[in-house]
C-alpha positions in Angstrom: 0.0 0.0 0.0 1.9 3.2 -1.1 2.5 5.9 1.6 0.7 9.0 1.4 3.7 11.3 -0.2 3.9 8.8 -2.9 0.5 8.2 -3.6 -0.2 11.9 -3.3 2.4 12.3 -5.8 1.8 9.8 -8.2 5.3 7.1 -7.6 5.3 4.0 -6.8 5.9 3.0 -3.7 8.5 0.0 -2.3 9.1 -0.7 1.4 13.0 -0.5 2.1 13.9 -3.7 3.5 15.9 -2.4 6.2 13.8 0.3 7.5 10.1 0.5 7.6 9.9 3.9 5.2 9.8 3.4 1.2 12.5 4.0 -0.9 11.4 7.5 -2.1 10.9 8.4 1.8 14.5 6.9 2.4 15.8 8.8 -0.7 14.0 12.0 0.2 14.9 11.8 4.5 10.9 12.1 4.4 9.1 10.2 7.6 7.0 7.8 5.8 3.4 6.5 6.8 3.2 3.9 4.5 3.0 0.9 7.5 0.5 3.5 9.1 -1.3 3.1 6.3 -1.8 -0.2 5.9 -2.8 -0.6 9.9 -4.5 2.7 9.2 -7.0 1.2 6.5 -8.0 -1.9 8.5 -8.8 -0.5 11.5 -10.8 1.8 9.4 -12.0 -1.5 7.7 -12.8 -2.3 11.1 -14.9 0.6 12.4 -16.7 0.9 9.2 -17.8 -2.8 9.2 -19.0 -1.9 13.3 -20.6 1.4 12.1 -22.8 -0.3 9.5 -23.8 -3.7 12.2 -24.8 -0.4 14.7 -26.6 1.2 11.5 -28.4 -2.1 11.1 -29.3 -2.7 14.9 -30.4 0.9 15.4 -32.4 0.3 12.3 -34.3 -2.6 13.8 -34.5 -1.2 16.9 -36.2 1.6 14.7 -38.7 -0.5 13.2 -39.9 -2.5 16.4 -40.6 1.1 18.0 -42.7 2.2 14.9 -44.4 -0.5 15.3 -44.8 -0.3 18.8 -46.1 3.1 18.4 -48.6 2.5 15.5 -50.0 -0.1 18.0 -50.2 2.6 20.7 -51.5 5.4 18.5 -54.5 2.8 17.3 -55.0 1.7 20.7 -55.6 5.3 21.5 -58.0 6.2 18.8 -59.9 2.5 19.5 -59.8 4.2 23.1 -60.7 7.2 21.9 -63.7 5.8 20.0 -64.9 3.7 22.8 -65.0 6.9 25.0 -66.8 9.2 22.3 -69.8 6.5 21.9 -69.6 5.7 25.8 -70.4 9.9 26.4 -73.1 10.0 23.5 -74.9 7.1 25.3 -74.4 8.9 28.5 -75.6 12.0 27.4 -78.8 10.5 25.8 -79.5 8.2 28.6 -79.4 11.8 30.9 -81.7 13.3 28.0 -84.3 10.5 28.4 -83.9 10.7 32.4 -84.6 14.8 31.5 -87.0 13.9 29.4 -89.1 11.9 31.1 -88.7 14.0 34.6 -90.3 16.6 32.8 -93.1 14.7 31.4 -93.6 13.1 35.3 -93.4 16.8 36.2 -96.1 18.1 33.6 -98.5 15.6 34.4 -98.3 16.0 38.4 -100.3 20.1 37.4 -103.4 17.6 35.9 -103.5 15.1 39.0 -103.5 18.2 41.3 -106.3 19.5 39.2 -108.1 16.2 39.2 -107.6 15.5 43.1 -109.0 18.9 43.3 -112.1 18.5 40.9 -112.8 15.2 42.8 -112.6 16.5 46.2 -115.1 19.6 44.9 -117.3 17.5 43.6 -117.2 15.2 47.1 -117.7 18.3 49.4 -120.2 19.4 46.4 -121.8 16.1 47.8 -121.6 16.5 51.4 -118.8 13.7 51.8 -115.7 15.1 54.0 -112.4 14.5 53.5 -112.3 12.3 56.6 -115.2 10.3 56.0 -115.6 6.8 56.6 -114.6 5.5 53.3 -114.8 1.2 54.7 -119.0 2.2 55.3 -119.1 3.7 52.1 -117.7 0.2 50.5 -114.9 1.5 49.7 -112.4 -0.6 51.7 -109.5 1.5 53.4 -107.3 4.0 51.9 -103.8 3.0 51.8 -101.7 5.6 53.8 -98.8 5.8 51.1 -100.4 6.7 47.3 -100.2 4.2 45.5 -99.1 6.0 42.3 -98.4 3.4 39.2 -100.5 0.5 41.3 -103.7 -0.6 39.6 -107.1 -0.4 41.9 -107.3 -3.9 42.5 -103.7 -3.6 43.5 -104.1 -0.5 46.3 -107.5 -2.3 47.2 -105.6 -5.8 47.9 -102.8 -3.9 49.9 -105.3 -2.0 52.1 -107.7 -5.4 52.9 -104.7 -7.1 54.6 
């Protein structure tokens, strides 16, 4: 492998036998690098072969965290999803607990009215509130309303 004076100018270059300069570098009292050289290129051989095994590692290593993170990023968005559909039902679920509130609430105004048509129309009578509704037939009123029972229902609650 030529030194770098010769190569740089163009000789050939021979290693002296009994030093470890060429002959030109001999000739010339020139320090010569061409042993250097040699050493030089194969530890560069070296490094560069190490440099492109890191490349490649750092390269897999590259591709397992992309993937990695496309798994993450549509975990998140599945997530994401879930969440979104989770709040709609949530929200319309509280719109038909609104809903119906306000349709519970609209129709307590007409069984006011009603109670009080009714209890017009038993004073209009002569019956008092506190009358003895078992001589009338009636059986006894339960204590509690008994909003959403049936008649038959209140009436077989209060008889036992």
């Amino acid at each position: 492998m030529p030194c770098t004076w010769c190569f740089r100018k163009g000789l050939k270059c021979r290693m002296s036998e009994k030093s470890a300069r060429c002959g030109e570098c001999v000739k010339r009292g020139r320090q010569c690098d061409g042993v250097l050289v040699s050493s030089s290129l194969e530890r560069l051989s070296k490094t560069e072969k190490k440099l492109e095994d890191d490349e490649e590692a750092a390269e897999e290593a590259l591709a397992k965290l992309q993937e990695d993170l496309s798994h993450a990023v549509n975990r998140l968005r599945r997530i994401r999803q879930i969440k979104k559909k989770v709040k709609e039902r949530s929200d319309e679920a509280f719109r038909r607990g609104i809903q119906e509130l306000d349709e519970e609430d609209s129709l307590l105004p007409a069984l006011n009215a009603h109670e009080y048509y009714v209890e017009s129309d038993l004073a209009f009578m002569g019956v008092t509130s506190d009358a003895d509704w078992p001589s009338l037939g009636l059986g006894e009123l339960p204590e509690e309303s008994g909003v959403g029972e049936t008649a038959s229902a209140a009436a077989g609650s209060s008889s036992s």
